[in-house]
ROKEPA-705660 format. One record per residue (C-alpha): residue number from 1; x, y, z. Coordinates in steps of 0.02 Angstrom, whole numbers, plus 50000, padded with zeros to 5 digits. Layout:
# residues N
<pati k="NUM" xx="X" yy="Y" zz="Z"/>
...
***
This chain:
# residues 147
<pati k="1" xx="49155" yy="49731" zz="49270"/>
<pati k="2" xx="49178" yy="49905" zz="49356"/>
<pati k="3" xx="49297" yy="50033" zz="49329"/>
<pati k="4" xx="49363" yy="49992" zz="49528"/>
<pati k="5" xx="49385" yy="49818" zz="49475"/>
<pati k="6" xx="49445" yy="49854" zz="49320"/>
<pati k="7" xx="49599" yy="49937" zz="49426"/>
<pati k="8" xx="49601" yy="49821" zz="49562"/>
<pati k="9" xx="49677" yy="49691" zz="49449"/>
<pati k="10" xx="49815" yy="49774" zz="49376"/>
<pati k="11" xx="49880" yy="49788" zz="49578"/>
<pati k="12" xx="49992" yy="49637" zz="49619"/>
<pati k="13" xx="49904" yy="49598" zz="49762"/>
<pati k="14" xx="49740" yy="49570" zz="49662"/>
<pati k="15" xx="49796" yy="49503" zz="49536"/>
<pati k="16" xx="49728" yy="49336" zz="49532"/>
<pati k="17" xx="49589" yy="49346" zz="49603"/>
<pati k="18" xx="49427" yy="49290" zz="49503"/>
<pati k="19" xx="49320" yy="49418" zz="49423"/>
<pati k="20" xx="49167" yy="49388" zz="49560"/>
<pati k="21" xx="49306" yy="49418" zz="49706"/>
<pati k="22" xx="49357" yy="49570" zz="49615"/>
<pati k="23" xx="49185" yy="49640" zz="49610"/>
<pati k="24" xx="49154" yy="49609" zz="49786"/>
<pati k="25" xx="49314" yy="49689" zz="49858"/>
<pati k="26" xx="49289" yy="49833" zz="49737"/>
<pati k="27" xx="49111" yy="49864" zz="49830"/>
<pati k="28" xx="49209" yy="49932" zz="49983"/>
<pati k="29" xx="49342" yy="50053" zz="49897"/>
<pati k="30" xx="49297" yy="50223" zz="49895"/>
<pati k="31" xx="49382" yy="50335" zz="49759"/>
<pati k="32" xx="49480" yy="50484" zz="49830"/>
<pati k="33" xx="49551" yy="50632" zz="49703"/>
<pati k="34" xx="49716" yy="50715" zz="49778"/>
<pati k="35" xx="49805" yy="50861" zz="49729"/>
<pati k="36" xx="49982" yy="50868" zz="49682"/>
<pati k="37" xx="50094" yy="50911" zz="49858"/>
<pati k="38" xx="49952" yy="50823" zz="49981"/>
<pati k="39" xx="50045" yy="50715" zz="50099"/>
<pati k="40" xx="49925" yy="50543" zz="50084"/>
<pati k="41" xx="49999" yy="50479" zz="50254"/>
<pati k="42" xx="50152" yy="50540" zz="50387"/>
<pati k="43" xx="50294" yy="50424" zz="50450"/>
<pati k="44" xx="50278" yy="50410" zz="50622"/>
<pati k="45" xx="50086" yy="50454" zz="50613"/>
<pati k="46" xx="49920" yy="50363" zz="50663"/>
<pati k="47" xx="49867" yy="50426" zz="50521"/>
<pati k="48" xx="49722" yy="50351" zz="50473"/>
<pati k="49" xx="49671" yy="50184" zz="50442"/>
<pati k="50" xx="49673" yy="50158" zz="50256"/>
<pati k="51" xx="49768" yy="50054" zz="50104"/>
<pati k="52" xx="49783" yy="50149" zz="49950"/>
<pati k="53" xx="49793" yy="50081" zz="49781"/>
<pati k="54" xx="49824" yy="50224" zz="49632"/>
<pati k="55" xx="49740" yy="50225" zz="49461"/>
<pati k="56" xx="49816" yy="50376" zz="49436"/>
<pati k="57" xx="49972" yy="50490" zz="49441"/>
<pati k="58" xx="50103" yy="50493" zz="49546"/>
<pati k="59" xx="50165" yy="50478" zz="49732"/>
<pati k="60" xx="50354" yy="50479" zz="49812"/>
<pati k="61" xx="50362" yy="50389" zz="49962"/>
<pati k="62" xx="50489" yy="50448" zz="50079"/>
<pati k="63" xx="50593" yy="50409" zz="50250"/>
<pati k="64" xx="50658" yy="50518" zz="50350"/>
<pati k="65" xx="50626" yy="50633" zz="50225"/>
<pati k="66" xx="50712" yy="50574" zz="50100"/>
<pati k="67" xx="50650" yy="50491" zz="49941"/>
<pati k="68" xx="50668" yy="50299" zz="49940"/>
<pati k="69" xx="50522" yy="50264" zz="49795"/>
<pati k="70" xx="50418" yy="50291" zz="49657"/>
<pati k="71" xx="50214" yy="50232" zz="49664"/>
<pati k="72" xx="50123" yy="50247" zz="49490"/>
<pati k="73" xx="49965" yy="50188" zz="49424"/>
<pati k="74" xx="49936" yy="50003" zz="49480"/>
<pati k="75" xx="50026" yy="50021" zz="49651"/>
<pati k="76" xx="49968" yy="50020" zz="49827"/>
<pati k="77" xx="50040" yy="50091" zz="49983"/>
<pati k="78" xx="49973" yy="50082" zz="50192"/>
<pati k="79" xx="49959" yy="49898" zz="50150"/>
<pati k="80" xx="50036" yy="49859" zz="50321"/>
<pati k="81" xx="49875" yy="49955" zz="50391"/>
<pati k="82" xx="49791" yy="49823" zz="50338"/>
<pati k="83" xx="49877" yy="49687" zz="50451"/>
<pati k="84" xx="49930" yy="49820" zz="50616"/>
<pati k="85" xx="49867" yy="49965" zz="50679"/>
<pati k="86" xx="50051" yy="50042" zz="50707"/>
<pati k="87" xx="50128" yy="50224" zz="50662"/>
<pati k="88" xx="50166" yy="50229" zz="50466"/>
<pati k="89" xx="50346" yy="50175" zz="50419"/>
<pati k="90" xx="50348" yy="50298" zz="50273"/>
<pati k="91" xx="50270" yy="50471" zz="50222"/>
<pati k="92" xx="50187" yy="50457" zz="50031"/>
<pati k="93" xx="50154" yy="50644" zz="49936"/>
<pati k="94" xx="50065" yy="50652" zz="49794"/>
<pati k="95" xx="50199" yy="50719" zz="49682"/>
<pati k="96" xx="50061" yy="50746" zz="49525"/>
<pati k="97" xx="49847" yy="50745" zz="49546"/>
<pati k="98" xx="49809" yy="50559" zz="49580"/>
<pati k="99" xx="49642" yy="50466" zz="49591"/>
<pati k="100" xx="49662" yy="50341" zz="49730"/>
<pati k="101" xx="49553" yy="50200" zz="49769"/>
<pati k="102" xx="49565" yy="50177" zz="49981"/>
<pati k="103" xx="49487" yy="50033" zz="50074"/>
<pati k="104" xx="49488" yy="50041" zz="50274"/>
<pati k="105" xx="49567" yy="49902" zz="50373"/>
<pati k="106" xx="49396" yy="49820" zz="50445"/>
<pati k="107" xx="49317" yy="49803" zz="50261"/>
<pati k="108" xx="49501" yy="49738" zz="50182"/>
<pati k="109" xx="49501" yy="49603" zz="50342"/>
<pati k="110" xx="49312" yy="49549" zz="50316"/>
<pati k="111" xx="49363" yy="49511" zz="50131"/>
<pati k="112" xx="49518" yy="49444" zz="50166"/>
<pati k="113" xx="49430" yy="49306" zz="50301"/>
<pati k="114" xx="49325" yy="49227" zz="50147"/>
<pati k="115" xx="49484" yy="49241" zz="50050"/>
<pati k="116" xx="49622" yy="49177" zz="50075"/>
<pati k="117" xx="49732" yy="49165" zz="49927"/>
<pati k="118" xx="49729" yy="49376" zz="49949"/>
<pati k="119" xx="49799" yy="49349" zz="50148"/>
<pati k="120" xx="49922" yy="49234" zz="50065"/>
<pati k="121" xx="49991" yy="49359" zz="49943"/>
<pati k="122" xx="49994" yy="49490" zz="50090"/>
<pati k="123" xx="50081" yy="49373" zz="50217"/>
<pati k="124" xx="50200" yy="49350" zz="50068"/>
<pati k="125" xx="50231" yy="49534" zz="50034"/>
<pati k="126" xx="50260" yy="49571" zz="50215"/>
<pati k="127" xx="50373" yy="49441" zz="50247"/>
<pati k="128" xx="50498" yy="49516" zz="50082"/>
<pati k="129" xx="50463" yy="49677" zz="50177"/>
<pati k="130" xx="50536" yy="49624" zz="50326"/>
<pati k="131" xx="50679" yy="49502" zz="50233"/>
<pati k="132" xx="50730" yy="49703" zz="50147"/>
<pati k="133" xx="50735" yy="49782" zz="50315"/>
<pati k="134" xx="50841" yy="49638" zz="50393"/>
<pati k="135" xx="50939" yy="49676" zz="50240"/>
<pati k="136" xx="50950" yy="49863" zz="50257"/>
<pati k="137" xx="50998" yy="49847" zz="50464"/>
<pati k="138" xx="51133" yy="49709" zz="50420"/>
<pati k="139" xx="51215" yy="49812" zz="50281"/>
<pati k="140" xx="51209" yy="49967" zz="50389"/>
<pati k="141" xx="51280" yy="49875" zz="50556"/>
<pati k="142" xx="51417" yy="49808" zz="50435"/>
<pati k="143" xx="51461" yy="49967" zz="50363"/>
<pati k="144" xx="51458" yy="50064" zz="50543"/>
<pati k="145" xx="51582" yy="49919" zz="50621"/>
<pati k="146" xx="51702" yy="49946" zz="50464"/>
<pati k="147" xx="51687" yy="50134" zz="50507"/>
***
């Protein structure tokens, strides 16, 4: 199996897909070295079009500026480019040199239509995306009214 696959796997997302499936989604990643400090994608940008998946380093990913995560080696971020076309919801900077794997939206949703245990796992991750936000909004609307 190839090196892309090989990394492909280790990302949740991926993760159970067979070996062929792997191979053929790996076909339309492109590897992309960063240097430390690079700013992969802007909140509040159209920037770009892509879902990145590290292999390695590091990344912060950060709202408003400030720092809400970590991303190592086996993570993804832009995953929601792969559903909506939309501004990014967070900034990611590549806090050491990373080696990325990216895929653009129209080869992800070409893969994803003769899969569909990967648009499962994807519906599934953006609906606990949207369940945290709720979350976040409630516990901040709570906190404002007790104010």
């Amino acid at each position: 199996m190839s090196a892309v696959a090989d990394d492909l796997k280790r990302v949740p997302l991926f993760s159970g897909l067979s070996q062929r499936q792997l191979k053929q989604l790996a076909k339309d990643f492109n590897e992309r070295r960063v240097k430390q400090g690079v700013e992969l994608i802007k909140q509040g940008a159209m920037s770009g079009v892509d879902c990145f998946v590290i292999a390695e380093g590091e990344a912060s990913v950060r709202v408003d500026g400030n720092e809400v995560a970590r991303l190592r080696a086996g993570d993804y971020f832009g995953e929601l480019a792969l559903v909506s076309e939309r501004v990014r919801s967070a900034s990611v900077v590549a806090e050491t040199e990373m080696r990325c794997y990216t895929i653009q939206f129209w080869n992800f949703r070409k893969f994803a239509k003769t899969n569909p245990d990967v648009t499962w796992k994807l519906l599934q991750h953006v609906t606990d995306l949207l369940i945290e936000e709720r979350g976040r909004r409630h516990a901040a609307q709570a906190f404002s009214a007790s104010a």
